[in-house]
C-alpha positions as CSV (number, residue, x, y, z in Angstrom):
1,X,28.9,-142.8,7.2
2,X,29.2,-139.8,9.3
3,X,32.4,-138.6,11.1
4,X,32.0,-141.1,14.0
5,X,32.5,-138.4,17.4
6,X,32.1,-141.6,19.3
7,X,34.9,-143.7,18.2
8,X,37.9,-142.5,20.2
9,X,36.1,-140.9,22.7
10,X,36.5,-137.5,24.6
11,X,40.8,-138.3,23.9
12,X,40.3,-137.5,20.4
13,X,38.4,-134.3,20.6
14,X,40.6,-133.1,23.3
15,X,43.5,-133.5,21.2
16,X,41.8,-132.0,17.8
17,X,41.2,-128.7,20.3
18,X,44.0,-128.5,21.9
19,X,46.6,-129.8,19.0
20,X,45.1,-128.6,15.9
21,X,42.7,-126.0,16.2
22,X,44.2,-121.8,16.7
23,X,42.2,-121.2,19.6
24,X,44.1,-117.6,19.7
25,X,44.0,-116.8,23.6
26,X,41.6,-119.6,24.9
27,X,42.7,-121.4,27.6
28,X,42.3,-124.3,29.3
29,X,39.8,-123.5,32.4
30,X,39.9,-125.0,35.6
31,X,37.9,-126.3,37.6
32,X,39.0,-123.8,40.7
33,X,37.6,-121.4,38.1
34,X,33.6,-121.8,37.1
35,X,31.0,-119.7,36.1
36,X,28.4,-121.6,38.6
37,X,30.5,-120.3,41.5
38,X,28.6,-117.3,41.7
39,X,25.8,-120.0,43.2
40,X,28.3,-122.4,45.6
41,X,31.8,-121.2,46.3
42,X,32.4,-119.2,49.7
43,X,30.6,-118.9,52.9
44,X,27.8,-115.8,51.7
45,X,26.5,-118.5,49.1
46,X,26.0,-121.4,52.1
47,X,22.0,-120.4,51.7
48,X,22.3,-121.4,47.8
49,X,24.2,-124.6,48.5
50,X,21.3,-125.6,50.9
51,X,18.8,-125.2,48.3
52,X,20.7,-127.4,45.8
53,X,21.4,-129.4,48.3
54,X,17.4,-129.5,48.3
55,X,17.4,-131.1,45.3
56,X,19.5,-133.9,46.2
57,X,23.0,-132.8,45.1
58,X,25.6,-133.7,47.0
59,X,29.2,-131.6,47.8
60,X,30.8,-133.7,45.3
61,X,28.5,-132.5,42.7
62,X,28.7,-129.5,43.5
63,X,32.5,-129.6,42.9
64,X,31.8,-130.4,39.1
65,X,30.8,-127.8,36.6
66,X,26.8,-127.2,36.7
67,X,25.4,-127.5,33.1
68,X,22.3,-126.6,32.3
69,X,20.2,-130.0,30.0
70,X,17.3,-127.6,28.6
71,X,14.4,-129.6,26.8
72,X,11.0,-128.2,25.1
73,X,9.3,-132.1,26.5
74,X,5.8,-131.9,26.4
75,X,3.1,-134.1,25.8
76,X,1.1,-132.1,22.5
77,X,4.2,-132.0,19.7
78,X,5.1,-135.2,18.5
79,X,8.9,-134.2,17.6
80,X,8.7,-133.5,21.7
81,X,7.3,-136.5,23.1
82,X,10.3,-138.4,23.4
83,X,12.5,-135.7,24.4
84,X,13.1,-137.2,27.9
85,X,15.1,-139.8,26.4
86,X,17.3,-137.4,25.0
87,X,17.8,-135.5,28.4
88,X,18.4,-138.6,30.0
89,X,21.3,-139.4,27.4
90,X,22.4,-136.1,27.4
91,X,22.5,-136.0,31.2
92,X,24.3,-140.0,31.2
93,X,27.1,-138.2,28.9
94,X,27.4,-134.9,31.0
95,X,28.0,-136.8,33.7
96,X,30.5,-139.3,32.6
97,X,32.8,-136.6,31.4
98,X,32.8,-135.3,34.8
99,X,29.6,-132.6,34.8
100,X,26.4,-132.2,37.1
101,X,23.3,-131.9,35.0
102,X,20.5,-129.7,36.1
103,X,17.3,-129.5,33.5
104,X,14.9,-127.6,32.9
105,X,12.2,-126.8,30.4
106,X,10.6,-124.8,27.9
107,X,7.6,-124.1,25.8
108,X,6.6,-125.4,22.3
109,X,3.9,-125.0,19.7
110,X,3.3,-127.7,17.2
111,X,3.0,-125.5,14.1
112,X,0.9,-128.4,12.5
113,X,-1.5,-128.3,15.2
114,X,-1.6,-124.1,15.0
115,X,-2.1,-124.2,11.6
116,X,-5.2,-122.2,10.4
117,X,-6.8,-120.6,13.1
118,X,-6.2,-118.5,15.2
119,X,-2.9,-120.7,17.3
120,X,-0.9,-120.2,14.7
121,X,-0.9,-115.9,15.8
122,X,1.4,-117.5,18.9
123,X,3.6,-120.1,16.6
124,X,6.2,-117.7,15.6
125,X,5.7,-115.4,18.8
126,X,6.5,-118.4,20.8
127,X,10.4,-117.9,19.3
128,X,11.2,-115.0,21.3
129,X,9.5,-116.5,24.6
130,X,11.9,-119.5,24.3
131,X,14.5,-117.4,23.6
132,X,13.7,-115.2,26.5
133,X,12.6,-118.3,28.8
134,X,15.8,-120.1,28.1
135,X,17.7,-117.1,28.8
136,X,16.4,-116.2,32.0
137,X,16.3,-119.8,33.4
138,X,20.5,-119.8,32.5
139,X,21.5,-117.1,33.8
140,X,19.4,-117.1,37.0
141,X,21.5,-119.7,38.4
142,X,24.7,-119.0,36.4
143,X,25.2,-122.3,34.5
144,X,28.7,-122.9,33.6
145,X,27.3,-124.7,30.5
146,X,24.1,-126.0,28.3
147,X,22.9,-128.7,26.2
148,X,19.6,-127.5,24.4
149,X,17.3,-130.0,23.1
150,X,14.9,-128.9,20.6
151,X,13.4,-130.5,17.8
152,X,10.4,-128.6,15.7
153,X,9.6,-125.3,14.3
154,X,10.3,-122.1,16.6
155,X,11.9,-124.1,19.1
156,X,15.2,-124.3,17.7
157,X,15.8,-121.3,16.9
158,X,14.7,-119.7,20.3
159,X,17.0,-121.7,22.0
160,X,19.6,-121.1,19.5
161,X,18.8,-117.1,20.1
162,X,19.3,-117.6,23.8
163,X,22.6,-119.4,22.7
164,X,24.1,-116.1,21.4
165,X,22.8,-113.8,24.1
166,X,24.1,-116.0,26.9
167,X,27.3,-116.9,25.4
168,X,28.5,-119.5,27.4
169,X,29.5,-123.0,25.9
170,X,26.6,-124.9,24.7
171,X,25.5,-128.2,22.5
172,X,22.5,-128.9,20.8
173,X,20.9,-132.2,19.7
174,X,17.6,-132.2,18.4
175,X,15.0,-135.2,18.9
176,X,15.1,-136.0,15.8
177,X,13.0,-136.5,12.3
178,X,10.3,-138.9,12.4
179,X,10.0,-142.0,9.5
180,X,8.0,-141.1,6.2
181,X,4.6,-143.1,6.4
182,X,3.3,-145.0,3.6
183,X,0.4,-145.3,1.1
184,X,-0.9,-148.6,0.0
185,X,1.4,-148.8,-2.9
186,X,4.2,-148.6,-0.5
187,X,5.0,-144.8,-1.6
188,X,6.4,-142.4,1.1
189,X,4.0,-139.8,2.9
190,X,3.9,-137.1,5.2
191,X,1.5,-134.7,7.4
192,X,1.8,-132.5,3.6
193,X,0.1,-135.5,2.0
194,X,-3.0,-134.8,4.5
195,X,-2.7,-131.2,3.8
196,X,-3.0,-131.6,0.0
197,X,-5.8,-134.5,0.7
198,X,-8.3,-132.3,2.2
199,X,-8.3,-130.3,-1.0
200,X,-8.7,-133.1,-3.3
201,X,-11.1,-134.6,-1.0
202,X,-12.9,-130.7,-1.6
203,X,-12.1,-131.1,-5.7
204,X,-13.9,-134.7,-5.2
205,X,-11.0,-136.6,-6.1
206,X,-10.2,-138.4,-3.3
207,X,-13.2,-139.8,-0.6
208,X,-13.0,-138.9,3.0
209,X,-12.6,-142.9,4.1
210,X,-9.0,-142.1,1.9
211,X,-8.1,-139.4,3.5
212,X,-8.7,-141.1,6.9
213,X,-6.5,-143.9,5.8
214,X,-3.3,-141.3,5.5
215,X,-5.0,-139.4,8.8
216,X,-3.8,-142.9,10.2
217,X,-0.6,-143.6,8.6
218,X,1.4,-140.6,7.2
219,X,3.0,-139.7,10.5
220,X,4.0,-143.1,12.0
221,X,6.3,-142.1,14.6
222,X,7.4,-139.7,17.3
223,X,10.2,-137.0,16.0
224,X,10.2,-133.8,14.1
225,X,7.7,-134.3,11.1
226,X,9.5,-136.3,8.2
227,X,10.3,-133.8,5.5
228,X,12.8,-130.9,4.4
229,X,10.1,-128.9,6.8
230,X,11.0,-126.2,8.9
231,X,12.2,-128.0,12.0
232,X,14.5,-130.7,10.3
233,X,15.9,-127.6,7.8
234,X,16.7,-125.7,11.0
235,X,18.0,-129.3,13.1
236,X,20.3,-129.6,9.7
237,X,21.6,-126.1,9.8
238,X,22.5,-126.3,12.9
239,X,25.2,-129.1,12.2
240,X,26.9,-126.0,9.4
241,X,26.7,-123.5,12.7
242,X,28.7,-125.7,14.5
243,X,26.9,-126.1,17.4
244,X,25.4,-129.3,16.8
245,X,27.2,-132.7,16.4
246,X,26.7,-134.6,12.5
247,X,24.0,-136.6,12.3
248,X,21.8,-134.2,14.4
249,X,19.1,-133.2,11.4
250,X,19.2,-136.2,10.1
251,X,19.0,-139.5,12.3
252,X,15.7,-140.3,12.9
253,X,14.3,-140.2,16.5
254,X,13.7,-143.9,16.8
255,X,17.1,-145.0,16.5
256,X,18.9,-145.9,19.2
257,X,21.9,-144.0,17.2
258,X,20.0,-141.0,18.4
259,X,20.5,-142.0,22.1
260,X,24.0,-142.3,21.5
261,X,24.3,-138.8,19.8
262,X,22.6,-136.9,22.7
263,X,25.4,-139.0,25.2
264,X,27.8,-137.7,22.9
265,X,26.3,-134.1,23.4
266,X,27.1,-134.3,26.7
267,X,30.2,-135.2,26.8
268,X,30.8,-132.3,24.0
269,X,29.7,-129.6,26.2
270,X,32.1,-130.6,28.8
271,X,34.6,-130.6,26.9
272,X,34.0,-126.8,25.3
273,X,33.7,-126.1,29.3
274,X,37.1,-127.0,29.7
275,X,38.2,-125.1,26.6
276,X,36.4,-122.0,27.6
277,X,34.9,-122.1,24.2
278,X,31.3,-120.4,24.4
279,X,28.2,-120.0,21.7
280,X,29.8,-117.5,19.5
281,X,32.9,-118.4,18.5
282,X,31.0,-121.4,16.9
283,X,28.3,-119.0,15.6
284,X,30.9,-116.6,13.9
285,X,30.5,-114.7,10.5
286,X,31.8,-118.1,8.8
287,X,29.3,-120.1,10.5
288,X,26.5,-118.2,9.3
289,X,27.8,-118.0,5.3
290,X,27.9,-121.8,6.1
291,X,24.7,-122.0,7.1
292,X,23.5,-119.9,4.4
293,X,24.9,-122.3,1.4
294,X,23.9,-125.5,2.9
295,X,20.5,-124.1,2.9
296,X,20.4,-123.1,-0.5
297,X,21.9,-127.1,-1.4
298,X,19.2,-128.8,0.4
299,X,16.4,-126.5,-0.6
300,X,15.3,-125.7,3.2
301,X,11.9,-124.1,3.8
302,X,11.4,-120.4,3.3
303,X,11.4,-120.0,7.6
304,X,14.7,-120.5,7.5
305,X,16.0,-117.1,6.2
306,X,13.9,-115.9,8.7
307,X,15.2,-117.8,11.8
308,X,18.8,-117.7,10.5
309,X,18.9,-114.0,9.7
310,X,17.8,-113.3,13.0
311,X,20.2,-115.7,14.7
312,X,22.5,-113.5,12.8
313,X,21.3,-110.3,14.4
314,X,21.5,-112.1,17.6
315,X,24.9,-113.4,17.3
316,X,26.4,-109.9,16.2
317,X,27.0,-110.5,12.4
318,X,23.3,-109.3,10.5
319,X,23.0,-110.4,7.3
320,X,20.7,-109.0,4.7
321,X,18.2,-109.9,1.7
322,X,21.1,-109.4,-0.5
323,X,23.5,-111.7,1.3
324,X,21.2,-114.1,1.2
325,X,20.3,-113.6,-3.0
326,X,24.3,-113.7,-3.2
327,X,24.6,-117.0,-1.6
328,X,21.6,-118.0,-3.7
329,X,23.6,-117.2,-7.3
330,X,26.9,-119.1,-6.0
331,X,25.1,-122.2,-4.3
332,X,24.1,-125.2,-6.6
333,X,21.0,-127.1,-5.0
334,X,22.3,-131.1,-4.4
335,X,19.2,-132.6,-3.2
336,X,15.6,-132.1,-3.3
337,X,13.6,-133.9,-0.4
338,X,9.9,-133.6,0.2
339,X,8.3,-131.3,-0.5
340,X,10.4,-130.5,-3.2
341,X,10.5,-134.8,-4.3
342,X,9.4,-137.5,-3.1
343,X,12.4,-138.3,-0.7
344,X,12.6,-137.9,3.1
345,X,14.8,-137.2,5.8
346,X,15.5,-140.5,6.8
347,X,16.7,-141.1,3.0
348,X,19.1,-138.4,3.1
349,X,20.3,-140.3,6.4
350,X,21.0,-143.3,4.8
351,X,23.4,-141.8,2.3
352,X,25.6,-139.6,5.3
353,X,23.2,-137.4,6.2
354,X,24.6,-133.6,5.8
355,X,28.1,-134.6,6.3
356,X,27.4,-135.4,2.4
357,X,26.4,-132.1,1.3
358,X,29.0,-130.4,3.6
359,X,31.7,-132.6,2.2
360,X,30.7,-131.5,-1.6
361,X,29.9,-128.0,-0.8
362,X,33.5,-128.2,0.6
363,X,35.5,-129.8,-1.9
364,X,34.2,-127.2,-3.8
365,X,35.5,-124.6,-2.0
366,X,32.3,-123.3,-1.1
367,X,32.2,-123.2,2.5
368,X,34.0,-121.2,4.8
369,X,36.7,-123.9,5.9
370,X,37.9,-121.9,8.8
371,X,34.9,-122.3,10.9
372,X,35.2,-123.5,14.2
373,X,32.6,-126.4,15.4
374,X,31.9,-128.0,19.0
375,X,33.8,-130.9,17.0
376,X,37.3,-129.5,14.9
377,X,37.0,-127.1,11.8
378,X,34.6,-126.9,9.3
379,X,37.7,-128.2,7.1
380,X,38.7,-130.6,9.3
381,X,34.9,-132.4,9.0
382,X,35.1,-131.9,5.3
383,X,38.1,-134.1,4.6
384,X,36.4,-136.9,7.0
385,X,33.0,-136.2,4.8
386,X,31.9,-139.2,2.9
387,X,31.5,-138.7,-1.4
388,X,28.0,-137.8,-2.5
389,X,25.8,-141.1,-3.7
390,X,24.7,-139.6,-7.0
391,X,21.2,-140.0,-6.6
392,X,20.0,-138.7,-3.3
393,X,22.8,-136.0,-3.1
394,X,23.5,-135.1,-6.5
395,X,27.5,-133.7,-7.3
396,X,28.2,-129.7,-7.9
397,X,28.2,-130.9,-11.6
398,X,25.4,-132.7,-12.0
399,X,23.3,-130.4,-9.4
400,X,19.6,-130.2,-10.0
401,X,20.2,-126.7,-10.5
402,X,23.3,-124.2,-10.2
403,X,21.3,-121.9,-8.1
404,X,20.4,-122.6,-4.8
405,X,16.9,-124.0,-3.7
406,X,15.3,-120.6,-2.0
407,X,15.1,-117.2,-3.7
408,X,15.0,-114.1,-2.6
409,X,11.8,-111.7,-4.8
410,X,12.3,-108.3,-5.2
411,X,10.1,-105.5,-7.1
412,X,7.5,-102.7,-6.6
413,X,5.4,-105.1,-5.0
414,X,7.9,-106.4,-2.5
415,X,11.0,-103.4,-2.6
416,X,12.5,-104.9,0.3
417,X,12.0,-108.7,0.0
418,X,9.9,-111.6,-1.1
419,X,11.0,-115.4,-0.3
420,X,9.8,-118.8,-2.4
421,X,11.4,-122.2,-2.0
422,X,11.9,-122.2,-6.3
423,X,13.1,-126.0,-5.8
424,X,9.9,-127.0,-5.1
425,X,7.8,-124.6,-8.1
426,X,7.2,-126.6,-11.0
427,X,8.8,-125.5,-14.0
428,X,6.2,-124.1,-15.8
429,X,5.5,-121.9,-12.9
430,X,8.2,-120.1,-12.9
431,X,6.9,-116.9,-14.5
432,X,3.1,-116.2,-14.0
433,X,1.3,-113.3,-14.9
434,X,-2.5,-113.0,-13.6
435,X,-5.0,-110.8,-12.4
436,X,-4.9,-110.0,-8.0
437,X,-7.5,-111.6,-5.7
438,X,-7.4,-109.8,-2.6
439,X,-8.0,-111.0,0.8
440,X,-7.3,-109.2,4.3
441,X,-6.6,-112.5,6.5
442,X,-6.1,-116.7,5.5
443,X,-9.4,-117.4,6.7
444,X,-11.1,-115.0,3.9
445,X,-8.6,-116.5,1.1
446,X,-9.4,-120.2,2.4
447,X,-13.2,-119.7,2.4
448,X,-12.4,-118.6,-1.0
449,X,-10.6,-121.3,-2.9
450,X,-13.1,-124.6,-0.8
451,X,-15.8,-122.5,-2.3
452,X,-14.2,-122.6,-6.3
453,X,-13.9,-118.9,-5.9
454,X,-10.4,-119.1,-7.5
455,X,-9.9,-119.5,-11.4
456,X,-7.0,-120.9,-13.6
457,X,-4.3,-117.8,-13.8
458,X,-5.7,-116.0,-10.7
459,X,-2.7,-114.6,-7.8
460,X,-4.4,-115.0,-4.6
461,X,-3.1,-111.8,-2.3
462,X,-3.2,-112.6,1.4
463,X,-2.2,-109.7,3.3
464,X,-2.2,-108.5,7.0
465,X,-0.6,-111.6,8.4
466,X,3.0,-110.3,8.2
467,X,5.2,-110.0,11.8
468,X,3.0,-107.1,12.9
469,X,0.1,-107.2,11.5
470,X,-0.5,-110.7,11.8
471,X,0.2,-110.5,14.6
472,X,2.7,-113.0,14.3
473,X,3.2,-113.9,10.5
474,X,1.2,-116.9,10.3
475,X,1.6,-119.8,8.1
476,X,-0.4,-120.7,4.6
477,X,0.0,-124.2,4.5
478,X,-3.5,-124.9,4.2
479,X,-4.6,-122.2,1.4
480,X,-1.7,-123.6,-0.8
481,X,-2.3,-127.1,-0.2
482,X,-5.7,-126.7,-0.7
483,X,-4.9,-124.9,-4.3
484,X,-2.2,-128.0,-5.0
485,X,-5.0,-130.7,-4.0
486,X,-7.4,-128.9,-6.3
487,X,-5.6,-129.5,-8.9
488,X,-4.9,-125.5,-9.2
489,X,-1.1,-125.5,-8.1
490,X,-0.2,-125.2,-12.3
491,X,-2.6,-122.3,-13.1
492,X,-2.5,-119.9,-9.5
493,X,0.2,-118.5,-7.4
494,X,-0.5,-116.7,-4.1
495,X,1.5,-114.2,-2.6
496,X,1.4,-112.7,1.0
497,X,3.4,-110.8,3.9
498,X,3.1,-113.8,6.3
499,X,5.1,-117.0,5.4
500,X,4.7,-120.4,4.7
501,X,5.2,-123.8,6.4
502,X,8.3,-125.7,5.2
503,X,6.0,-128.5,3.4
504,X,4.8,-125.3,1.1
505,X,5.2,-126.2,-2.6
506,X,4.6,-124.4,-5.5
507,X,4.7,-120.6,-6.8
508,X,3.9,-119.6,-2.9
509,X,5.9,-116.1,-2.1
510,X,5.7,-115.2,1.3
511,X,7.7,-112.9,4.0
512,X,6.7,-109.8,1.3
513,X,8.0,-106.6,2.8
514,X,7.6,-104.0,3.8
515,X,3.9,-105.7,5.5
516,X,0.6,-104.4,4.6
517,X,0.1,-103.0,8.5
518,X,3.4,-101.2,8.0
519,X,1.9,-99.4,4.6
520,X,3.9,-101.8,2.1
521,X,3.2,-102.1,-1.5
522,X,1.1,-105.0,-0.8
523,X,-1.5,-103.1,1.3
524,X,-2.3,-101.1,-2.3
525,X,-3.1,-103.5,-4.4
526,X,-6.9,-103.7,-5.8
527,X,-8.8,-106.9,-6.7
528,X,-8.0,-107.5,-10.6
529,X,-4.7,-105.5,-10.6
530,X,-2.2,-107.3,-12.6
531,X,1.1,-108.7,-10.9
532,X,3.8,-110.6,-12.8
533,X,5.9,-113.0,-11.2
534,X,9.0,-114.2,-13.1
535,X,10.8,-116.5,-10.1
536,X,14.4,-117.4,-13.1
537,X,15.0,-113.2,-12.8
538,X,13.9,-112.6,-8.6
539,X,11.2,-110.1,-9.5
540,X,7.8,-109.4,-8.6
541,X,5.8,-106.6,-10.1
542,X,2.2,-104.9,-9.3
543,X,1.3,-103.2,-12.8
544,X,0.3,-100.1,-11.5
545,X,1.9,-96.9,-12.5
546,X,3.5,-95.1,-9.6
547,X,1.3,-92.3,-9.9
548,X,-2.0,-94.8,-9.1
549,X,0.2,-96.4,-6.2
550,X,0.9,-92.8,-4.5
551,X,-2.8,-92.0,-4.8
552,X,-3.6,-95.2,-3.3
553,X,-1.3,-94.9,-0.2
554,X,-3.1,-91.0,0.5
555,X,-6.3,-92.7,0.9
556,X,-4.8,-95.8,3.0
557,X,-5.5,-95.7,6.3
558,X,-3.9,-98.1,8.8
559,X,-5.9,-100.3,10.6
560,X,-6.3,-101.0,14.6
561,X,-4.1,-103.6,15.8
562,X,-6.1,-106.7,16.2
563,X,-4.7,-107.5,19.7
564,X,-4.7,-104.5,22.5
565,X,-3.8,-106.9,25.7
566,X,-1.3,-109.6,25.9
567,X,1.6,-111.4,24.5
568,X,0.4,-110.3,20.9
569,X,0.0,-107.0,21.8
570,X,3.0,-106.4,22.7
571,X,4.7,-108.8,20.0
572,X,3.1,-106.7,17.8
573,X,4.7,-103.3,19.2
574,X,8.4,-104.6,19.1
575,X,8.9,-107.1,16.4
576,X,10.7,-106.0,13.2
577,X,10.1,-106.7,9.6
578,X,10.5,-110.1,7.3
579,X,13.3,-109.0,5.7
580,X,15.2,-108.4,9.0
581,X,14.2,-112.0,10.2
582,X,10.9,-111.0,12.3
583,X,13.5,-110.0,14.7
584,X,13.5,-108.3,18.7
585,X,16.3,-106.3,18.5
């Protein structure tokens, strides 16, 4: 159900680039004319071709454009396991189109693993070391091309960083989502359903042998876990950036389809080498309001305004909090997979994946149709797009809401920004008024709500974990899944300046800034202060006059960083706000 790359082969790409598309001044490069030159060609760089030729290349090879095949393999993150399968695919299609593959690899931190305690400080830092890994290991040796091959949390979009900086024409195909699990009744689950277990297991609802049963089931295969979580959000925008072929966030990593996509990946990027067609003028203005809307139709997780603002920044084209509540007004939201239903990934698959959603979005007139992909125009992939089922994807007119599925909070509390994935609050959560319960770091808000601390209309505050202050803006997942599996998730909301894992549900508000370490708002507030959330209008208030909020910030005093040495350290020290995507600049 997806437009099938594969079907006529490199021919029929060639001819949508060279026949169709207004490529303005591109030309056709060749191959007495490479970037990787600067490593082989002439007799000063006879030392460099005796080192590759170290490696086993032969003249031949070296005759043929070099492209870099960069994977984040490892042996800890299940979405990564597999990922020599996909090099090896990707490396089998390089090299039928005429390329030599070279790979290399990267870090990766399973944000599951990281999650509450102190690992998950180095989650969201690890971004900018891919980013600046990948970058260094490119342009080192002067790759005429890449193929990046990703699949979870921060290792997408620290390779798609790298993409903009380096500039040069690049693919990526993730590893893929893995299959839902399954309770006894043959329902689906996930890694959230372990996550909300331990609370009831906490409330006394559920017995530890239970919760064992879903430790051993609810994440029955390698791939990205199976969700609308962070990584498969991010592995499905990339498909509206362009720079990913369909069916990249949404086929799962078991299928063999999924071998046939990453050959298809490498054939792509030899054919963008050819075209002389590099990372940004995919990842262009157009491509980003793309990327914007079919975030707000699937409901992504809250990390993705983070990661895509600050691809933004990367790529030349910033956008802002108020872009982003723009695209939120305009943008119906089509579908609502876990954690915002009960739906997965691999369900979204079977109904065309995000080639659905793109092709209602664009019949619609709501994306950007002049956008240039690694495969045509944006409109060109929207007339191929199959119709919506109904069900899974919904139409514009029948959307499960005109408004798209993450909103942007704004107020005294958080005057720059506040995020919530709204899709997945319940509706009678939507406004919420209750008194503050303050806590200076997860672990104090956690020991709280195991120990019944929390009551019925309470808004847990959990502040220094922003960018800075965090260091490293970790992620709540286990404070609000341990309020949902208590049975709390209609009575409490919790707001913070760190953020949220994508599996997050209910009346969480995270990514609050200006951060408590950097003197925002949220650094003021007092245990039983009163703050009213109303999610319909975007506003969050601390009811505190401004004259009790001025005296507060007199007597604030900014506390010691909590890392002096190391990569924190000096995270902490350059890293930018929430709002401005947690960015380097």
């Amino acid at each position: 159900m997806y437009l099938d790359i594969g079907k006529k082969g490199v021919g029929l790409l060639a001819e949508l680039f060279v026949g169709k598309l207004n490529l303005g001044d591109k030309r056709k490069k060749g191959r007495d004319e490479m970037r990787s030159d600067a490593i082989k060609k002439g007799l000063a760089r006879a030392p460099h071709r005796s080192l590759l030729k170290a490696d086993g290349l032969t003249d031949e090879e070296l005759e043929r454009p070099l492209i870099a095949v960069i994977s984040s393999q490892n042996e800890i993150i299940p979405g990564h396991t597999h990922l020599d399968k996909i090099a090896d695919a990707v490396k089998a299609g390089i090299r039928m189109a005429g390329g030599t593959p070279l790979q290399a690899t990267t870090i990766g931190v399973c944000d599951g693993i990281a999650m509450n305690h102190e690992g998950m400080h180095f989650s969201l830092t690890s971004r900018e070391v891919i980013a600046d890994s990948v970058e260094c290991v490119v342009q080192g040796h002067q790759f005429d091309g890449v193929v990046l091959i990703p699949s979870c949390d921060k290792i997408v979009p620290g390779m798609l960083l790298a993409a903009c900086r380096l500039n040069i024409p690049t693919v990526l195909v993730s590893g893929g989502p893995m299959l839902a699990g399954q309770d006894k009744q043959g329902n689906q689950t996930d890694l959230n359903t372990l996550f909300d277990a331990v609370g009831q297991v906490t409330a006394g609802t559920m017995t530890e042998e239970e919760c064992k049963w879903f430790e051993n089931t609810a994440c029955p295969t390698c791939g990205s876990c199976s969700g609308m979580f962070t990584a498969n959000s991010i592995c499905c925008l990339s498909e509206a950036l362009g720079i990913a072929l369909p069916g990249n966030g949404t086929i799962p990593a078991v299928y063999s389809e999924r071998i046939r996509l990453a050959k298809q990946a490498g054939m792509k990027v030899m054919e963008l080498v050819e075209k002389d067609i590099k990372a940004l003028d995919l990842i262009t203005p157009a491509a980003i309001h793309n990327g914007m809307a079919l975030d707000m139709a699937f409901g992504g997780s809250t990390n993705t305004m983070l990661h895509l603002t600050a691809i933004s920044h990367a790529a030349g084209c910033p956008v802002t909090m108020d872009d982003w509540d723009e695209v939120c007004q305009k943008i119906p939201n089509l579908t609502r997979i876990a954690p915002a239903g009960p739906l997965h990934i691999e369900d979204l698959n079977k109904v065309g994946g995000i080639s659905a959603i793109i092709g209602e979005l664009g019949r619609h007139g709501l994306l950007d149709g002049s956008a240039l992909t690694c495969h045509g125009t944006m409109q060109e992939w929207i007339d191929a797009c199959p119709p919506v089922d109904g069900e899974i994807v919904r139409t514009v007119e029948n959307a499960y809401s005109p408004f798209g599925g993450l909103r942007v909070m704004k107020g005294n509390l958080a005057p720059d920004c506040g995020v919530v994935k709204q899709s997945a609050v319940a509706d009678d959560m939507r406004q919420h008024r209750g008194p503050a319960r303050v806590f200076e770091s997860e672990e104090e808000a956690c020991e709280a709500i195991f120990g019944g601390k929390i009551n019925a209309g309470d808004v847990v505050v959990i502040r220094y974990e922003g960018p800075a202050g965090g260091p490293g803006m970790r992620e709540m997942l286990t404070p609000t899944s341990a309020i949902c599996g208590m049975g709390l998730d209609h009575d409490v909301a919790l707001i913070t300046d760190g953020r949220f894992s994508g599996a997050t549900k209910g009346p969480a508000i995270g990514h609050v800034s200006p951060e408590a370490a950097a003197g925002g708002p949220i650094a003021l507030v007092q245990e039983g202060d009163i703050i009213d959330i109303d999610i319909d209008k975007g506003t969050l208030t601390l009811e505190v006059s401004d004259e009790e909020l001025a005296a507060r910030r007199e007597a604030w005093v900014k506390p010691e960083p909590k890392y002096q040495v190391g990569v924190l350290a000096r995270y902490a020290k350059l890293v930018s706000s929430a709002d401005k995507g947690a960015y380097f600049g």
